[in-house]
C-alpha positions as CSV (number, residue, x, y, z in Angstrom):
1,X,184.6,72.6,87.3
2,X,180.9,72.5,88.6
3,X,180.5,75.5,86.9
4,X,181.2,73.8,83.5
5,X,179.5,70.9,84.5
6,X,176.1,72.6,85.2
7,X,176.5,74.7,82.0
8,X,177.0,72.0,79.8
9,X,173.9,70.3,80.7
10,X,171.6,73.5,80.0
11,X,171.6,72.6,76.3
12,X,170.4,68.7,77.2
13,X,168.1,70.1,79.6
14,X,166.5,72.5,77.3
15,X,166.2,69.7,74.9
16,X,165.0,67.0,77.0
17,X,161.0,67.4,78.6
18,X,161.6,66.9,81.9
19,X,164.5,69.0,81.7
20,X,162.3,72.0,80.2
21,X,159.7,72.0,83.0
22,X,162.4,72.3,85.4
23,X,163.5,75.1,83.7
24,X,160.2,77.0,83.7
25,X,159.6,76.1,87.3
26,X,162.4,77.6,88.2
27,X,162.1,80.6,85.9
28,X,158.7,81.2,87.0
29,X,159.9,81.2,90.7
30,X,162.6,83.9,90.0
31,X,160.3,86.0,88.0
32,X,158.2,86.0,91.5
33,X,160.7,86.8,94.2
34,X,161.9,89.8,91.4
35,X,157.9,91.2,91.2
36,X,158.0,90.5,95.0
37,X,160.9,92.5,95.8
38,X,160.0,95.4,93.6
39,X,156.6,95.1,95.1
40,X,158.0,95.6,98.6
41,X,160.8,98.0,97.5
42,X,157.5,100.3,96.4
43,X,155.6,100.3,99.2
44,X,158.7,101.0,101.5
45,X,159.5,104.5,99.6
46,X,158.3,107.4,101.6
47,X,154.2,107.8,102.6
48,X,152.8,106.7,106.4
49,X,150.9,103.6,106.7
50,X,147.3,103.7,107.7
51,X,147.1,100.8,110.1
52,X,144.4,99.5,112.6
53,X,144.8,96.8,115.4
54,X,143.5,93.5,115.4
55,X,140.8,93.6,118.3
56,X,138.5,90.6,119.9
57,X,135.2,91.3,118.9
58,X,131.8,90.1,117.7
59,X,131.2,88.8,113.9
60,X,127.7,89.2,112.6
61,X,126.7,87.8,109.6
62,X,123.0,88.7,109.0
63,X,120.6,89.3,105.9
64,X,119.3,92.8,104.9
65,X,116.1,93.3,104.1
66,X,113.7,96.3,104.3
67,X,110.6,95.9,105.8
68,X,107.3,97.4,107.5
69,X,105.3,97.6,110.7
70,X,102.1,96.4,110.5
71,X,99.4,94.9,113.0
72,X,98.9,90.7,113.1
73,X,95.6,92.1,112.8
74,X,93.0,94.3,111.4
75,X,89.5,93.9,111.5
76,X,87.2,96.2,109.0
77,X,83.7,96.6,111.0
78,X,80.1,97.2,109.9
79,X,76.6,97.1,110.7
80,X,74.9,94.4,109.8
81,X,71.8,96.1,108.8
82,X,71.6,99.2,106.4
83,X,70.2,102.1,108.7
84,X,71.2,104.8,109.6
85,X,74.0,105.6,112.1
86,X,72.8,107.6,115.5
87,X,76.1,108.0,117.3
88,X,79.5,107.0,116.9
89,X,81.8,106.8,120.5
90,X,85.5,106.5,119.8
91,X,87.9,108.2,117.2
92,X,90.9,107.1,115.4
93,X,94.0,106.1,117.6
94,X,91.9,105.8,120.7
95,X,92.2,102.2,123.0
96,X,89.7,99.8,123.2
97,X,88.9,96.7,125.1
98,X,86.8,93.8,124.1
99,X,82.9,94.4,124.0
100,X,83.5,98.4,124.2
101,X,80.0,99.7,122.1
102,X,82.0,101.8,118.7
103,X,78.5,103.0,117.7
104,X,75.0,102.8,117.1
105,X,72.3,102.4,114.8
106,X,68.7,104.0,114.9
107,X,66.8,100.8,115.6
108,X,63.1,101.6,115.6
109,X,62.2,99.6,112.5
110,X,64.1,96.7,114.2
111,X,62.4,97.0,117.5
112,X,59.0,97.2,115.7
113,X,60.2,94.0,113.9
114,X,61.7,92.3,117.3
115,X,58.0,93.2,119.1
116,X,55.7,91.5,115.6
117,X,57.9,88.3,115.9
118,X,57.3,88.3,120.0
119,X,53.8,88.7,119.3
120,X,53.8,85.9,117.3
121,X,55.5,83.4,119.3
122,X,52.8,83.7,121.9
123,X,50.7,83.4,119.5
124,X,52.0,80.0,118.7
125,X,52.8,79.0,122.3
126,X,49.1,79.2,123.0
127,X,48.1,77.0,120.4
128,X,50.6,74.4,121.4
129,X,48.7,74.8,125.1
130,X,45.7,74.0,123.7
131,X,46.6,70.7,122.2
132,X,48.1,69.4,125.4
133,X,45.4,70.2,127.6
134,X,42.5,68.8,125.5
135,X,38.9,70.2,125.6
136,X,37.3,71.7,128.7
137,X,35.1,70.0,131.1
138,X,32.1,72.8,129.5
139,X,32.9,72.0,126.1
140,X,32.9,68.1,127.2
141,X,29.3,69.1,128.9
142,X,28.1,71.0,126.0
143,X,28.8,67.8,123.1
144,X,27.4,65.3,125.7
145,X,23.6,67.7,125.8
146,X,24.2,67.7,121.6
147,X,24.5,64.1,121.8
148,X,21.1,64.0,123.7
149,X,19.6,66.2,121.3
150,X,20.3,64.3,118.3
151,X,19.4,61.0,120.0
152,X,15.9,62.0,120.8
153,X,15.3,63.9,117.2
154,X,16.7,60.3,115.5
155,X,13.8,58.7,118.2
156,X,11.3,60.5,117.0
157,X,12.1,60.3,113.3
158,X,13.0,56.5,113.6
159,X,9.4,56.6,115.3
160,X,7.7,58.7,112.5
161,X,9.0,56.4,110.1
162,X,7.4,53.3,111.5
163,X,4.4,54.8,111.6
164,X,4.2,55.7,108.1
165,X,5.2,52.3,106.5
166,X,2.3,50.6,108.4
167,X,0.1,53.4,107.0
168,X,1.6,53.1,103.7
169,X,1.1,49.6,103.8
170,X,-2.3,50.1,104.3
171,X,-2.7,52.5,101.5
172,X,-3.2,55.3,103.8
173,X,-0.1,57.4,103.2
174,X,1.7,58.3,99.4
175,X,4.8,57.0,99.2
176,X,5.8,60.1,98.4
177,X,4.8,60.8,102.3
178,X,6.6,57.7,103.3
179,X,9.7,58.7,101.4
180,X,10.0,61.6,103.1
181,X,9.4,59.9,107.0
182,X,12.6,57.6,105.6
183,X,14.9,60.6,104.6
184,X,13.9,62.6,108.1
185,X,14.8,59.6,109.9
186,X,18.0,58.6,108.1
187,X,19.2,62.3,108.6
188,X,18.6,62.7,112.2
189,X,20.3,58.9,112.7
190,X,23.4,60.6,111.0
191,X,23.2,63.8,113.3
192,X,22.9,61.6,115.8
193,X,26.2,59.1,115.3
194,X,27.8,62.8,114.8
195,X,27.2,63.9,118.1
196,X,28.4,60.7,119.4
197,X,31.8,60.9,117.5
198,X,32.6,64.5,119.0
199,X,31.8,63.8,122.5
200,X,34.2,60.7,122.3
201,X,37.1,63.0,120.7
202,X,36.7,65.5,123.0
203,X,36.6,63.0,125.8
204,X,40.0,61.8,124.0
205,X,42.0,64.6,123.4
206,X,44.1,66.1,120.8
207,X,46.2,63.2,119.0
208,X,49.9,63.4,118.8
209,X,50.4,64.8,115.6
210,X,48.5,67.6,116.5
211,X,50.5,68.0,119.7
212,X,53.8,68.1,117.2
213,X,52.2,70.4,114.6
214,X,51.5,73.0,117.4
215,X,55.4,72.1,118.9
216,X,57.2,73.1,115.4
217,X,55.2,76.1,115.1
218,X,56.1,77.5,118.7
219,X,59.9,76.7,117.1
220,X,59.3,78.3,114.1
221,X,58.2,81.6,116.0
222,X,60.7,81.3,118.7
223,X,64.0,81.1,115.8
224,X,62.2,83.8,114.2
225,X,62.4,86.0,117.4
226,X,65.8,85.4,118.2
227,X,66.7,86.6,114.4
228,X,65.2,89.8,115.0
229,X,66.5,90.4,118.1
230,X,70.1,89.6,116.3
231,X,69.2,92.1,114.1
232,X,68.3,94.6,117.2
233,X,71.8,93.9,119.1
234,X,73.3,94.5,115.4
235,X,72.3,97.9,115.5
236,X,74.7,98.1,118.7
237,X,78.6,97.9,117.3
238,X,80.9,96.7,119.7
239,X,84.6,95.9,119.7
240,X,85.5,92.1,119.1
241,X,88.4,92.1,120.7
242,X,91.4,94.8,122.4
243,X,93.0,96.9,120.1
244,X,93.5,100.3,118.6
245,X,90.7,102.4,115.9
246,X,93.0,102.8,113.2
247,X,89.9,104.6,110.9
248,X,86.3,105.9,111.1
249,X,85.1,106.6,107.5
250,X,81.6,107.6,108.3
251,X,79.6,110.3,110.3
252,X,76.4,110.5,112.7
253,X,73.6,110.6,110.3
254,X,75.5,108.3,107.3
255,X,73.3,105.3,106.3
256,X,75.5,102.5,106.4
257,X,75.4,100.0,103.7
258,X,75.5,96.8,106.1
259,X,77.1,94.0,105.9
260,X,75.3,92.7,101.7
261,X,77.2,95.5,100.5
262,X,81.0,94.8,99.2
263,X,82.6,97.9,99.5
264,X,81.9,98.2,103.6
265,X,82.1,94.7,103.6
266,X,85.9,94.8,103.2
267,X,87.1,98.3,104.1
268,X,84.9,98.5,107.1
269,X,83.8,102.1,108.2
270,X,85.8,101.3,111.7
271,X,89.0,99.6,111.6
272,X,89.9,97.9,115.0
273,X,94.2,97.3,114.9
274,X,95.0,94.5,117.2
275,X,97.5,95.7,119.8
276,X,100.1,93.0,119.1
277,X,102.3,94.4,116.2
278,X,105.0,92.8,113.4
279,X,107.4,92.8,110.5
280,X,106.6,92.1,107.1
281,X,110.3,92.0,105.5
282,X,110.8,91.1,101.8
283,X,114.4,89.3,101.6
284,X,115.7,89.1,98.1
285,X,115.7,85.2,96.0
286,X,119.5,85.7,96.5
287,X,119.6,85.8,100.3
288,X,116.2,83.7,101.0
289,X,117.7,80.2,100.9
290,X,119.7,81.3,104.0
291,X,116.8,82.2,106.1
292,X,115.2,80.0,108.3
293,X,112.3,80.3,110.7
294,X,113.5,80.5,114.1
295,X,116.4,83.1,113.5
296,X,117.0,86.0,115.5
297,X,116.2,89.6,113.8
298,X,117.1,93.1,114.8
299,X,115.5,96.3,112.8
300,X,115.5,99.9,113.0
301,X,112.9,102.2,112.4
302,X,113.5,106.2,111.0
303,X,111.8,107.4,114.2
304,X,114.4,106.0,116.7
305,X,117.7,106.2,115.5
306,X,120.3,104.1,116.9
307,X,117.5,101.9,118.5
308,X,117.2,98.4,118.1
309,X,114.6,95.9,118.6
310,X,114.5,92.3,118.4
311,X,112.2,89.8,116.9
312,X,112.6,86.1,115.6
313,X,111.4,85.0,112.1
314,X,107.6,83.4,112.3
315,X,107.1,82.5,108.7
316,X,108.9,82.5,105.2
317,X,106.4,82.6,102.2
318,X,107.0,80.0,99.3
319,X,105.7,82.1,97.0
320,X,107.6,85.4,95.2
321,X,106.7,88.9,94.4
322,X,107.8,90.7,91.8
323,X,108.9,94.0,92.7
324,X,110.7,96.1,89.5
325,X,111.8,92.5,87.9
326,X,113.4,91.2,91.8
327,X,112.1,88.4,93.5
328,X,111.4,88.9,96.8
329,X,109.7,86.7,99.6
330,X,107.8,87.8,102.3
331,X,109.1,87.3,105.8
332,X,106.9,87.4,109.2
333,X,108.5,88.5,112.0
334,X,107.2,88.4,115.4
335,X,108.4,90.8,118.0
336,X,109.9,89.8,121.7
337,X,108.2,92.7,122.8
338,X,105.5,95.1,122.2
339,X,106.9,98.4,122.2
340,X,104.3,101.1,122.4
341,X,107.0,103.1,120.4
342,X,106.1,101.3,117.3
343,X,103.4,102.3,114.8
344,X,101.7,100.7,112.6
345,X,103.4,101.5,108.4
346,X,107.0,102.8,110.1
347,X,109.5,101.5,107.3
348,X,111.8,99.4,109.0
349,X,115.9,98.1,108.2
350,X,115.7,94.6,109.1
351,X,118.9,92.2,109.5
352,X,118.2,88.8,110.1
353,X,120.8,86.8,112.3
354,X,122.6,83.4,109.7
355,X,125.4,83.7,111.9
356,X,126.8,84.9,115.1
357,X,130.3,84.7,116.5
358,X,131.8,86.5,119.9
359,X,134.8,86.9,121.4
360,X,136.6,86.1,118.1
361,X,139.7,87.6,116.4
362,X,138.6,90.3,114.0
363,X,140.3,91.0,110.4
364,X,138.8,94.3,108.8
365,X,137.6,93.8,105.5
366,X,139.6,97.8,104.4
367,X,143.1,95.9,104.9
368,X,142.2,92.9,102.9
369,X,140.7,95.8,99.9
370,X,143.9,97.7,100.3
371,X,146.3,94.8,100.3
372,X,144.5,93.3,96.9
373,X,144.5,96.9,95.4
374,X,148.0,97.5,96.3
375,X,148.9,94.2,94.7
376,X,147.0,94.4,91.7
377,X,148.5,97.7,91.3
378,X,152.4,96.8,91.5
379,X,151.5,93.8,89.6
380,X,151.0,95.8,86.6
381,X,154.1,97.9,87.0
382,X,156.7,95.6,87.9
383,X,155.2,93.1,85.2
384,X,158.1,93.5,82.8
385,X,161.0,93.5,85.2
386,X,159.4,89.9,86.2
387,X,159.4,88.6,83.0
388,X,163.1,89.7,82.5
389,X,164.1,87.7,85.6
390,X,164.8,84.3,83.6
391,X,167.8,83.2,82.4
392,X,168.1,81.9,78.4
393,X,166.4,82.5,75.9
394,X,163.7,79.9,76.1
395,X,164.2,79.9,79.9
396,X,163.0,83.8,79.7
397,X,160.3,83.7,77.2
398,X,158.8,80.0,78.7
399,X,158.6,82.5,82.1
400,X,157.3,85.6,80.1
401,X,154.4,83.0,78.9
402,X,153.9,81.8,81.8
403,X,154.0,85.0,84.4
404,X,151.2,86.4,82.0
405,X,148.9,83.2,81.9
406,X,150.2,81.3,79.1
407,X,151.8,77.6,78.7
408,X,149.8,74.9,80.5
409,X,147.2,77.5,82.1
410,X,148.3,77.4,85.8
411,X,149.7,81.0,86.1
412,X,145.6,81.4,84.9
413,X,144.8,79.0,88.0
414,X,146.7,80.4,90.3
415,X,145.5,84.2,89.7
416,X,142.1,82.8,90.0
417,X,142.4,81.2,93.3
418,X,144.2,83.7,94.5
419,X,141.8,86.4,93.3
420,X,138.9,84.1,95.2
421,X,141.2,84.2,98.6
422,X,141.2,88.3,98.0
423,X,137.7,88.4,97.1
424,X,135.6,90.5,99.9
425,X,132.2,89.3,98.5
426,X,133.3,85.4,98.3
427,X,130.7,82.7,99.5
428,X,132.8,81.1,101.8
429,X,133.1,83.4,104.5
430,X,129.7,84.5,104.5
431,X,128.6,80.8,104.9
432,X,130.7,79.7,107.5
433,X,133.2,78.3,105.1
434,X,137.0,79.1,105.5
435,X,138.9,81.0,102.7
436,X,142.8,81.9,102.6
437,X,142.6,85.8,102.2
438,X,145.7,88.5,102.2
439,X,146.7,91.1,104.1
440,X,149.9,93.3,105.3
441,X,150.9,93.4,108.4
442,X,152.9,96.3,109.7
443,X,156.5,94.3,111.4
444,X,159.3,96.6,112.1
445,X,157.7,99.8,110.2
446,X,157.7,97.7,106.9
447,X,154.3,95.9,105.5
448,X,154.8,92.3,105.0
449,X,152.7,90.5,103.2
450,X,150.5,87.4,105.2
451,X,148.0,85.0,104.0
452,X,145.1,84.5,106.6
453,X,143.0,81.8,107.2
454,X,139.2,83.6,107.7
455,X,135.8,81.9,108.5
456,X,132.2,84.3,108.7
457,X,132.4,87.6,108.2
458,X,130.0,91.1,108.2
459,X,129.7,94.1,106.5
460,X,132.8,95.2,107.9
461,X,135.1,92.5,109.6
462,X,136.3,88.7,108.9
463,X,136.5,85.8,111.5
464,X,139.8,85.1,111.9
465,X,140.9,81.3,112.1
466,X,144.8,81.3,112.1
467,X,147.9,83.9,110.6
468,X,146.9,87.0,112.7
469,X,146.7,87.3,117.0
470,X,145.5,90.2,118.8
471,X,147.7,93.2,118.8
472,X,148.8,92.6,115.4
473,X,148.8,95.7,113.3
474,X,147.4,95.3,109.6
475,X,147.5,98.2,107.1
476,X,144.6,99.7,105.3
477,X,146.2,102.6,103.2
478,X,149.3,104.9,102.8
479,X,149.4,108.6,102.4
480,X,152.1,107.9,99.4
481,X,151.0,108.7,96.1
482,X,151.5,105.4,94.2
483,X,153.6,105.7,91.5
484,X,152.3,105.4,87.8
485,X,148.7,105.8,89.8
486,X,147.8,107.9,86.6
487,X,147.6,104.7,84.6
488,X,145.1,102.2,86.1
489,X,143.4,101.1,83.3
490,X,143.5,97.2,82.9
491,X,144.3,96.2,86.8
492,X,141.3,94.7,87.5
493,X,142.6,92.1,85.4
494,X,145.8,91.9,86.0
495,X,147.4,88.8,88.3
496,X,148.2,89.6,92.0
497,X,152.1,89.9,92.1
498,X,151.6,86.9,94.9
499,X,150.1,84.6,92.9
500,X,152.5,82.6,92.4
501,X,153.6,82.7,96.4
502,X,153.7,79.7,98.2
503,X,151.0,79.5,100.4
504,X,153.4,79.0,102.9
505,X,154.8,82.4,103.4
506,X,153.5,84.7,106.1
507,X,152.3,81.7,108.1
């Protein structure tokens, strides 16, 4: 009787909306327990499983970038005169400290040129004596018997002229004899006041401006000295600071260009390498926006294999290069320690720290590759048989429609989320997000399938938040030979034969 009763009521469910999606739920759920069941059935017939154990362990999630050693400094050095070079004391690779002389210059022409500009600040230093000590007590002497001098020759001409205006007057004297008595006596009054005027300066002294005209030339000499005795020390290269030669491009008996030239200007015929070394990394645009300064960084170098050493990133550059059509940016690193190991131009494999977990639970990324193969595989094999699971005729073609993505589009959804959860390369994990992902697990000698909840993850592991413990065995391949594993064409886009699982099982 509930037999009949149920059957008679297929035809209004069919009929009737509601009734239909029941019908294709439940259709689609017995088309998945069918490709399930075949699915299992396969990977039960003959073969060993490949597992591993789930282990505690350490999750790195870092950035790759490749990178070079390369100074925080280097400091091209020239004369700063062109002459030519006498001797050159150190050779390329060879220590220095700060002050150490590198070489020399012949400097005759600027010692001849240091001893004209002494010569002339004397010179000037004399002068400026001089002024401040006003005249001598002879030369004081010598303007006071001038003064005399003129005084009694304007007498006598003042006298002379007296006498021949009277006689003059008299009509005894020209006045062409006259004139002349006036001229000599105006001239000798002039020589006289003279006299007078240069006593009384010298009796002064020199006045003030003088004093300060004599002061800037004494300047003037002294500034030019100390420029040609630069010029003399310049013919003396020393180092500025500690480091290593990294090149001598020139030899005893080279004139050097100095410093006017552009050429030495910038490559320098020493090169002094500062002692304290770094990275220059260039991280691609895809990885950059996860770097930060501050990070911790690890690298390797060809000439120390399996050697690690540790740095933290100084400076990210806001500006790209383009290296064959990539973007990269330039990343500084600065070293926790100076290793004498390290050269300057070693090519270097740099990782730089996002994330960093320890003592977690530890999925490897092969069983979640094999498990999604695997799937996508048996998927494609045990399609049909899934579609034939339905019951009626619409019941089995509304399930065909909708095991293969048709109808309202949610097998389409749920082969896409699922493919995300399966995904090795997805975001999630690699930004500290969590993501459902799936894996077999070995129970009893038979793989069942589990969906995991995972959080960071490497190159080669996930975090593991819940669905696996330590101990647990997961499986990463078989040595069966798949059947129909002749024809693979197509599974790449084929659904996982869990999609339509609830997420539910394997928890």
């Amino acid at each position: 009787m509930i037999k009949e009763s149920v059957l008679g009521k297929i035809p209004e469910l069919v009929f009737h909306p509601k009734g239909r999606k029941v019908l294709i739920a439940l259709a689609a759920l017995l088309a998945v327990l069918v490709i399930f069941l075949v699915w299992n059935r396969t990977l039960a017939k003959g073969g060993t499983y490949l597992t591993q154990d789930i282990v505690i362990g350490e999750v790195l999630n870092t950035i790759t970038a490749s990178g070079v050693v390369e100074a925080e400094n280097s400091v091209p050095l020239v004369f700063k005169n062109s002459a030519v070079i006498m001797a050159i004391y150190v050779k390329e690779g060879q220590r220095v400290k700060k002050g150490d002389l590198l070489a020399e210059q012949d400097d005759a022409d600027l010692r001849t040129q240091y001893q004209q500009q002494l010569a002339s600040l004397k010179a000037a230093e004399a002068r400026l004596a001089l002024a401040k000590a006003g005249a001598r007590q002879e030369d004081i002497r010598q303007a006071e018997e001038s003064v005399n001098i003129a005084r009694i020759t304007y007498e006598q001409a003042k006298s002379n002229y007296n006498r021949y205006e009277a006689l003059f007057a008299h009509g005894a004297v020209t006045r062409v004899d006259k004139e002349k008595a006036e001229n000599d006596y105006k001239l000798a009054e002039a020589k006289y006041n003279q006299a007078r005027e240069q006593l009384r300066a010298l009796q002064a002294g020199n006045r003030p401006e003088d004093i300060m005209a004599a002061e800037a030339q004494v300047e003037s000499a002294r500034a030019q000295l100390q420029a040609a005795q630069n010029n003399l020390n310049a013919a003396r290269l020393t180092a500025p600071s500690d480091g290593v030669i990294g090149l001598v491009s020139a030899v005893v008996g080279q004139r050097t260009s100095g410093v006017g030239s552009a050429a030495s200007s910038e490559d320098g015929f020493i090169t002094l390498i500062s002692d304290r070394l770094r990275v220059r990394a260039q991280v691609n645009e895809a990885d950059i926006g996860r770097a930060a300064v501050g990070q911790k960084v690890f690298f390797t170098v060809n000439s120390y294999p399996g050697r690690r050493f540790t740095g933290v990133v100084e400076s990210i550059s806001t500006k790209a290069v383009t290296v064959a059509n990539v973007q990269l940016y330039e990343v500084i690193i600065a070293l926790d320690r100076q290793d004498t190991g390290l050269k300057v131009g070693m090519p270097s494999n740099v990782s730089i720290i996002v994330d960093q977990k320890a003592g977690v639970v530890l999925l490897p990324k092969i069983a979640v590759s094999y498990a999604v193969q695997e799937a996508m595989r048996l998927s494609v094999q045990s399609g049909p048989a899934g579609a034939q699971g339905g019951s009626g005729g619409e019941g089995q073609g509304t399930a065909r429609r909708q095991g293969s993505g048709g109808g309202d589009g949610s097998g389409d959804e749920r082969r896409g989320s699922l493919r995300r959860q399966g995904s090795e390369d997805g975001k999630a994990p690699g930004d500290g997000g969590r993501q459902q992902v799936p894996v077999l697990v070995l129970e009893g000698g038979k793989p069942v399938l589990r969906q995991v909840q995972v959080g960071i993850s490497d190159n080669t592991n996930y975090e593991v938040i819940s669905g696996l413990k330590e101990g647990d065995k997961v499986v990463i391949g078989s040595t069966a030979k798949p059947a129909g594993a002749t024809n693979r064409q197509g599974t790449g886009s084929q659904p996982l034969p869990f999609g339509n699982v609830p997420r539910g099982i394997g928890r």
